[in-house]
C-alpha positions in Angstrom: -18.3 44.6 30.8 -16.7 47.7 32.0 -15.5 48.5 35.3 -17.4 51.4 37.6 -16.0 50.8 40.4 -13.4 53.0 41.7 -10.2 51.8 43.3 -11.1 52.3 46.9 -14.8 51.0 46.6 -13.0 47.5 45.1 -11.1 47.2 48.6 -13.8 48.1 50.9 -16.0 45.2 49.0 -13.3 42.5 49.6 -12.4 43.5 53.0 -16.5 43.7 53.7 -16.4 39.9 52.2 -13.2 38.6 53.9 -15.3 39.8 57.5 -18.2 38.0 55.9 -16.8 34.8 55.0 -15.2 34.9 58.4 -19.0 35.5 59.8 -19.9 32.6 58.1 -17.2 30.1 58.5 -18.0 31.1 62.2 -21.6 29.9 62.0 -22.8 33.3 63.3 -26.1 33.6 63.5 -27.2 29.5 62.9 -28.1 28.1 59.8 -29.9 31.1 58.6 -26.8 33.7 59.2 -24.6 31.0 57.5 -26.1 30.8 54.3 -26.8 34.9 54.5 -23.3 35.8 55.2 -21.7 33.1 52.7 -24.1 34.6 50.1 -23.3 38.0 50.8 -19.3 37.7 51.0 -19.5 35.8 47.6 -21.4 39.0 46.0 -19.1 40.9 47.7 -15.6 39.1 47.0 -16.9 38.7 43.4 -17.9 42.6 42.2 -14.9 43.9 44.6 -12.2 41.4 42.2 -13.9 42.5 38.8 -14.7 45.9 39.4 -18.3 45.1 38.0 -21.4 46.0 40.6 -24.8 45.3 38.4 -26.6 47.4 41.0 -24.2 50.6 40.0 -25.3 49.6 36.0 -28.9 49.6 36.9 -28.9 52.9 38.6 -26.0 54.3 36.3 -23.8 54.8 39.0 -20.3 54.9 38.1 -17.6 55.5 40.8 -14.4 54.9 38.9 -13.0 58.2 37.3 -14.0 58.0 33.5 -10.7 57.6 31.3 -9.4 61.0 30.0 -10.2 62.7 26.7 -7.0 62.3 25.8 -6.1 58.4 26.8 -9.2 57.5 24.9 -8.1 59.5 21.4 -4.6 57.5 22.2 -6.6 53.9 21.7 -8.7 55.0 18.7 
């Protein structure tokens, strides 16, 4: 799979998970806001370490800066 998300967007999803798995270690919110927030900071911890976000490939958004003309001529 190919990463498209950009540098920044990775650190805002695992600081975003880190507050949520705080939420949820913290029983905010009962039972309910437990299982919501653990869910949530798993999705979040997970696409912000790979880089991948299936919602950005569905709607073929792509926040990472595609590779250079002349980077990709250097692979081939």
């Amino acid at each position: 799979m190919t990463v498209n998300e950009s540098r920044s967007d990775r650190i805002i999803r695992v600081i975003a998970g880190i507050i949520l798995g705080i939420l949820a270690l913290e029983r905010t919110g009962g039972i309910v806001g437990i299982w919501i927030f653990g869910i949530l900071a798993v999705i979040a911890l997970v696409t912000g370490l790979t880089g991948v976000c299936g919602i950005y490939r569905l709607f073929g958004i792509r926040t990472c800066p595609l590779p250079s003309e002349s980077k990709q001529q250097k692979r081939s």
